[in-house]
C-alpha positions as CSV (number, residue, x, y, z in Angstrom):
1,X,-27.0,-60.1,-16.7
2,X,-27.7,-56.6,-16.8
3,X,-31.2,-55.2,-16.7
4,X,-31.7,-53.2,-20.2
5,X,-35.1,-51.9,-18.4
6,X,-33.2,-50.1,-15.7
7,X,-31.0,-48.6,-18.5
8,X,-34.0,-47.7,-20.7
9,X,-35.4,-45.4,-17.3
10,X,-32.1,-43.5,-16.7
11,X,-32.9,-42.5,-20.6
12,X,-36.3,-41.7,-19.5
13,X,-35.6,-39.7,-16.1
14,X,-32.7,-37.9,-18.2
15,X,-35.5,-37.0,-20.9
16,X,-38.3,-36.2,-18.9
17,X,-36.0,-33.1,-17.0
18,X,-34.5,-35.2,-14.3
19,X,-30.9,-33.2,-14.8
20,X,-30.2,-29.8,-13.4
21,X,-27.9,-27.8,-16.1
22,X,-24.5,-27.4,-14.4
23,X,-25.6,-29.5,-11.3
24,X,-22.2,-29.9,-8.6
25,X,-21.3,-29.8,-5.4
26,X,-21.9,-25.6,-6.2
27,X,-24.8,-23.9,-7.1
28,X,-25.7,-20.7,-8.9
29,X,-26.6,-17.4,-6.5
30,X,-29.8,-16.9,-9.0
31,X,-32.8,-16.8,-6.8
32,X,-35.9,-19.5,-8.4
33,X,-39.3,-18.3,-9.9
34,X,-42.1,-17.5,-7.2
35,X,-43.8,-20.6,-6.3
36,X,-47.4,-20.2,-5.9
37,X,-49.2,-22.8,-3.4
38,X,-52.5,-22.7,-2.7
39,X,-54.4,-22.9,0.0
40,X,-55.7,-25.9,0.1
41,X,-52.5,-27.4,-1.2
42,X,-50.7,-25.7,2.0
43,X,-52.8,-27.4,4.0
44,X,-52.5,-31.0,2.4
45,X,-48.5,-30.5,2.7
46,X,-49.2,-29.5,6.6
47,X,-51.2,-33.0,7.0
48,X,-48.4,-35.2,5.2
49,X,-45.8,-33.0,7.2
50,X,-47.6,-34.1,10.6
51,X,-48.1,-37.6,9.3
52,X,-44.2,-38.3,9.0
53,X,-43.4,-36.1,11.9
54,X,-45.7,-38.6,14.3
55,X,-44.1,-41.5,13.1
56,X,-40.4,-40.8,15.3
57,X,-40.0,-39.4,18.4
58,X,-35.9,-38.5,17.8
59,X,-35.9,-35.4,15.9
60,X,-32.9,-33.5,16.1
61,X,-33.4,-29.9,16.6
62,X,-34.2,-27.9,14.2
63,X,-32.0,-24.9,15.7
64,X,-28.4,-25.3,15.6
65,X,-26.9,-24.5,19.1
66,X,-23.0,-23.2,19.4
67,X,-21.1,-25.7,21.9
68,X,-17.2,-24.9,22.4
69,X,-15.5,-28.1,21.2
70,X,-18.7,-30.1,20.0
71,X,-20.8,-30.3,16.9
72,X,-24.5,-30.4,18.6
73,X,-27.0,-31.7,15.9
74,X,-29.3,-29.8,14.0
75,X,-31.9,-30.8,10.7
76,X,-33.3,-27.8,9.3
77,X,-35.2,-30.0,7.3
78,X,-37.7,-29.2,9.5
79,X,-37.7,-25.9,8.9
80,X,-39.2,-26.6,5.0
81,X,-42.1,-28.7,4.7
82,X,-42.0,-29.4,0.6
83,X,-38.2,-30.6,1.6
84,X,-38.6,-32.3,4.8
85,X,-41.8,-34.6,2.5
86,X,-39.2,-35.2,-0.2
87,X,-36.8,-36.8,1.7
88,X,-38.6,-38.8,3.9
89,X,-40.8,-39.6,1.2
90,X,-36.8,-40.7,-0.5
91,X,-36.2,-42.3,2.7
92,X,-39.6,-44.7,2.5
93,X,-37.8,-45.9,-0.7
94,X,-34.6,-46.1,0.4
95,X,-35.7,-48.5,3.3
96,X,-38.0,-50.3,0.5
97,X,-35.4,-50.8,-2.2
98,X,-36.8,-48.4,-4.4
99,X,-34.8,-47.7,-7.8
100,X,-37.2,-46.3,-9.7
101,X,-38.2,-43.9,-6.9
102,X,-34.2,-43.0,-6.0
103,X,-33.5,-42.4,-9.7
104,X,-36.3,-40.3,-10.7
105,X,-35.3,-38.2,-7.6
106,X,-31.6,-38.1,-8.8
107,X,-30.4,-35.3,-11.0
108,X,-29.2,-36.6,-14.3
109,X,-25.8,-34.7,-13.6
110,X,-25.3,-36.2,-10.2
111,X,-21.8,-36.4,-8.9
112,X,-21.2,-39.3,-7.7
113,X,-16.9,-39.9,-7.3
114,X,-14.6,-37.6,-8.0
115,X,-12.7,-39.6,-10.4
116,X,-15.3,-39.6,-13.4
117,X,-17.6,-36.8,-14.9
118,X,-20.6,-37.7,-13.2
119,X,-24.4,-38.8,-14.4
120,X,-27.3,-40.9,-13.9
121,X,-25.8,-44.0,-16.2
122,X,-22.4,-43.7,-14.2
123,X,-24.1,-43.6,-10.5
124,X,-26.5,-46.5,-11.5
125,X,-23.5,-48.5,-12.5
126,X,-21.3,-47.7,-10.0
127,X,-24.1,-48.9,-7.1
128,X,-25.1,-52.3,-9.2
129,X,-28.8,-50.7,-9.9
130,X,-28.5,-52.1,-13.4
131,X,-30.2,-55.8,-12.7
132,X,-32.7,-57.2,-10.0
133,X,-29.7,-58.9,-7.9
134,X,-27.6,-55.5,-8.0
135,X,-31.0,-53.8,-6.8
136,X,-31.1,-55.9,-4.3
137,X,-27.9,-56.5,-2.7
138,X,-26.5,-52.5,-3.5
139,X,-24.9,-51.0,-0.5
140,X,-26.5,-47.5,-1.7
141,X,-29.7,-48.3,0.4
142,X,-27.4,-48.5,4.2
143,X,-25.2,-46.0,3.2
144,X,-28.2,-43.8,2.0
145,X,-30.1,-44.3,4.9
146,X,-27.6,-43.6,7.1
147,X,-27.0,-40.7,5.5
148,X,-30.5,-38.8,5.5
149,X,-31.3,-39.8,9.1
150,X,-28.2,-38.0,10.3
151,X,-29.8,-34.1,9.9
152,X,-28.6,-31.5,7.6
153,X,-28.6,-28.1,6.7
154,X,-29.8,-25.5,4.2
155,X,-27.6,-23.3,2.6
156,X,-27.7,-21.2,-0.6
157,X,-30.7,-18.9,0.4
158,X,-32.6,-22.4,1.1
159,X,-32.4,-23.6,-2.5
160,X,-29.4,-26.5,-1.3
161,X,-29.5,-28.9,1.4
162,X,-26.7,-31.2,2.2
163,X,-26.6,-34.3,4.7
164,X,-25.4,-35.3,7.0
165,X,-25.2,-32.3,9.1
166,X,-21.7,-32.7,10.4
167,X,-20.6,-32.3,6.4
168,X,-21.9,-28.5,5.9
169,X,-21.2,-27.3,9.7
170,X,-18.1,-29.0,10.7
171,X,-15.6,-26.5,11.7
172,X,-13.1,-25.0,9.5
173,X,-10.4,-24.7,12.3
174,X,-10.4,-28.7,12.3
175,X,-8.3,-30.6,9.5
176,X,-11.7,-32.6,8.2
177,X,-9.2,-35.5,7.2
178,X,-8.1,-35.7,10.7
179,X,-10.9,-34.9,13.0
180,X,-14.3,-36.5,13.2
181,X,-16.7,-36.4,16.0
182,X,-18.5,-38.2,18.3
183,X,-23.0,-38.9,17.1
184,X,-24.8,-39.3,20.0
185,X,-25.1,-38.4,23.5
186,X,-23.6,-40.6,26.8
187,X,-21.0,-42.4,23.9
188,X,-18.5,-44.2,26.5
189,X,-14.8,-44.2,24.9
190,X,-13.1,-46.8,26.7
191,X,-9.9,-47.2,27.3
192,X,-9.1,-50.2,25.4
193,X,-11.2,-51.6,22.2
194,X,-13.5,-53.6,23.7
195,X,-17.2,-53.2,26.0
196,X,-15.1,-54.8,29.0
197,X,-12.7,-51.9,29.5
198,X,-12.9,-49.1,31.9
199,X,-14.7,-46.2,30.3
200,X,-12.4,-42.9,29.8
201,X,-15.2,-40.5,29.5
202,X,-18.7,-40.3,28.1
203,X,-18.9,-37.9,25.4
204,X,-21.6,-36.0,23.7
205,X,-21.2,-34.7,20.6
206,X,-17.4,-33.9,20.8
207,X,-15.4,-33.3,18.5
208,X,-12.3,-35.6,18.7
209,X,-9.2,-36.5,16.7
210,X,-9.3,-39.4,14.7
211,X,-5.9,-41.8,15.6
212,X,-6.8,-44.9,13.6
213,X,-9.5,-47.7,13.6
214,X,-8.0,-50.5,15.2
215,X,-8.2,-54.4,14.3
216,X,-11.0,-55.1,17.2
217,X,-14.7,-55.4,15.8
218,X,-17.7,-56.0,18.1
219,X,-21.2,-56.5,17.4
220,X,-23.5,-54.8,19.3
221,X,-27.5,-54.9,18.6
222,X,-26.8,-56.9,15.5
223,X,-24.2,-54.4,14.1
224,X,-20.5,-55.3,13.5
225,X,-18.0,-52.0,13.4
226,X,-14.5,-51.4,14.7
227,X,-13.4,-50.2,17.5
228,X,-12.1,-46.3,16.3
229,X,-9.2,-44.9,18.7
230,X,-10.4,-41.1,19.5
231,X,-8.2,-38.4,20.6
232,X,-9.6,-35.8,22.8
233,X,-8.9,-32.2,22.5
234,X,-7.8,-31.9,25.8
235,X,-5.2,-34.7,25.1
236,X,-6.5,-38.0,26.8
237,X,-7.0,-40.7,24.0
238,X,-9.1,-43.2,24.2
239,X,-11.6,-46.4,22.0
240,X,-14.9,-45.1,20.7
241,X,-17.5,-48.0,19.1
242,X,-17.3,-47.3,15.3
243,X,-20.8,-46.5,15.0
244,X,-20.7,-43.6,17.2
245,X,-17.6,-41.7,15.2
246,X,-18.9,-39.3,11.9
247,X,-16.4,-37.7,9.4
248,X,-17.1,-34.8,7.6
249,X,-15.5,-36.7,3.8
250,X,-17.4,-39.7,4.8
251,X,-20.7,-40.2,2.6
252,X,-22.7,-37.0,2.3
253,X,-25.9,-36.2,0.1
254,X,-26.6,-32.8,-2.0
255,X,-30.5,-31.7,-2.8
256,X,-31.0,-28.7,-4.9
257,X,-34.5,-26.8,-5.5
258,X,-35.7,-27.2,-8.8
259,X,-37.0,-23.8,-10.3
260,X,-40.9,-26.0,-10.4
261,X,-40.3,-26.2,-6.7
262,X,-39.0,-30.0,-6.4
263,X,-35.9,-31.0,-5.0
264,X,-33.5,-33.6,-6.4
265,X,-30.1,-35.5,-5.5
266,X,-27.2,-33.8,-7.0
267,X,-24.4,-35.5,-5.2
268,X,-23.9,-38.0,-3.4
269,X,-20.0,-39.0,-2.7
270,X,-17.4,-39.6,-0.2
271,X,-13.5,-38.6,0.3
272,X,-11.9,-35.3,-1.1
């Protein structure tokens, strides 16, 4: 049974300015109002900054760094500190099951497919947010999560930020339907699908042609994905663990900056 609450507070987020007029994957080039912090207010922000900061040691850098033929990572994030406190502040609720938390952060325009016009109503049906079970069981918190803990980058004179950070820097010279690339450092790709095969080449951050995910699934540290088969770009082919392969039309996030100062989700989608 759906949960007329849940309904009720997409009608209240929409009503209390929780939409961004013309809100898509494209934003305006008008610069926002002057946002005057004080102080004392600077310095809170610093201590909550430093609070979240302590609590990982795997930051990617906040620089990006030109590599021929890879994709290094990068999260500018870091870079803002009113950003970087919204979305790991979304991320604590993310990781906590937080609807009301995710949809008062969402912008009542949000684009959330590319197949329907887009909105707060549509996005909470779409990932079951409409009744305690849907809250519960939704795939929006893993695919979220996944998601904002994979960098990003500003764009837009800083007013936009999109996730992961393979989406807004992947090259254009690479068809994003047909090439992916390779998160994390030392990935072995093997050269059959399975941990048992001789490894190929260990890889870093490449970016590699994307042959096919094959039939073969392995769970490793609790975690079931397929086995993806990898083209390199020097030619030699090989099995990469699915976890390790990212696509630039897989799941990506949007945050624009409000003209207050706050930030809100204004997409969040997948495919082309």
């Amino acid at each position: 049974m759906k949960n007329p609450l849940l309904l009720l507070l997409c009608f209240l987020l929409l009503s209390c300015g929780g939409q961004q007029e013309g809100a898509n994957e494209q934003t305006d080039d008008a610069a926002p109002e002057s946002i005057q912090i004080s102080q004392s207010d600077s310095d809170s922000l610093r201590t909550v900054f430093n609070n979240f900061y302590k609590k990982r040691k795997d930051w990617f850098p906040s620089k990006f760094v030109f590599e021929a033929g890879k994709l290094n990572p990068v999260d500018e994030a870091l870079k803002d500190t009113a950003f970087f406190i919204f979305r790991e502040e979304l991320l604590e609720a993310v990781r906590q099951k937080d609807a009301f938390h995710l949809l008062e952060k969402t912008d009542g325009n949000i684009k959330y497919s590319f197949g329907d016009d887009g909105g707060l109503p549509g996005f909470v049906q779409m990932w079951e947010l409409d009744s305690p079970e849907g809250i519960e069981r939704s795939p929006v918190w893993e695919t979220l999560e996944d998601v904002l803990t994979k960098g990003g980058s500003f764009s837009d004179n800083g007013k936009t930020f999109t996730a992961p950070y393979f989406y807004g820097l992947f090259p254009e010279e690479y068809d994003a339907f047909t090439y992916g690339l390779i998160i994390g450092t030392g990935v072995r790709m093997r050269s059959e699908p399975n941990l048992r095969a001789p490894v190929v080449k260990s890889l870093s951050y490449d970016i590699v042609e994307i042959v096919g995910k094959t039939a073969s699934f392995e769970t490793i540290g609790g975690e079931e994905h397929p086995w993806v088969q990898v083209k390199l770009l020097d030619g030699r082919e090989g099995y990469v663990w699915g976890k390790f392969i990212g696509s630039p039309i897989g799941f990506r996030a949007g945050f624009s900056r409000q003209e207050n100062g706050s930030w809100l989700m204004h997409f969040f989608v997948a495919g082309d």
